[in-house]
N, C-alpha and C positions, 0 to 999 in steps of 0.2 A: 504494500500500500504506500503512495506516495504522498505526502503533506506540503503544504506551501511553506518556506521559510523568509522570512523578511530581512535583511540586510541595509546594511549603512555603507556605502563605497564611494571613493570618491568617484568625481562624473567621470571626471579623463578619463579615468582605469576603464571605468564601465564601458565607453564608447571605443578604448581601444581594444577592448575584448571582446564586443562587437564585431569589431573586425575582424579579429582573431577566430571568432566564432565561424564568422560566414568562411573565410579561406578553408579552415577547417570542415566546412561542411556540419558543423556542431551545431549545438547551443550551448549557453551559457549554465545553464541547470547540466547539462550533459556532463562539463566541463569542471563546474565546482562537484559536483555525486562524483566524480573519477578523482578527484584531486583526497576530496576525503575519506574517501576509499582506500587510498595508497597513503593516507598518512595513519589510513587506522591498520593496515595493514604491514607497513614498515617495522622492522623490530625497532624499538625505542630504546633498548635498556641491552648491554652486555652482559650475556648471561652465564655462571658459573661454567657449564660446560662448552662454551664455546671458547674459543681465543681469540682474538685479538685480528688476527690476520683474517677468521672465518667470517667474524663480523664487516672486515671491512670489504671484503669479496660479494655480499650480500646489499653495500650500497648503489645507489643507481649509479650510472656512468657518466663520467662527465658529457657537456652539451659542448664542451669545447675541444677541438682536435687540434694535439699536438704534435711536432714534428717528429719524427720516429728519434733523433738524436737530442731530443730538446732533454737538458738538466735541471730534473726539479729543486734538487741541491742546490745546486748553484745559483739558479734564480731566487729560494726562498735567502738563500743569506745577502746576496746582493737586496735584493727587498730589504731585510733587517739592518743591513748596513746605509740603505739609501735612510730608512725609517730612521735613525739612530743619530742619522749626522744633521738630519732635520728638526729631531728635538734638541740637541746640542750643537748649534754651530758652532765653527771655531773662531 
């Protein structure tokens, strides 16, 4: 059984989701029922019997593609060092 819910969104969002909807072929009800679906479905909590690595194999994939040689090392400490020199200048 399906019931109406009523929401508070800003307009923007609304109207660019809209759009989003129509490319999609969707709606907007479609859209949000799947979105909550997958957050109620998503493991929230790491649990005694799994590890560490099992849990992270179970998150979705990134929406961003990175180059086969790209280093995430290396970019995350240049970030921290970019960050770092910015709250301390010299």
């Amino acid at each position: 059984m399906k019931n109406r819910l009523n929401l508070t969104v800003n307009n923007d969002l609304i109207q660019k989701m809209k759009k989003y909807a129509d490319l999609k072929q969707t709606s907007l009800s479609q859209i949000v029922e799947a979105h909550f679906e997958e957050l109620l479905n998503r493991p929230t909590i790491l649990h005694e019997d799994k590890s560490l690595l099992e849990y992270v194999k179970t998150l979705p994939k990134s929406k961003v593609d990175y180059p086969k040689d790209f280093d995430f090392n290396e970019e995350y400490y240049k970030a921290k060092n970019k960050e770092s020199n910015e709250q301390n200048p010299v």
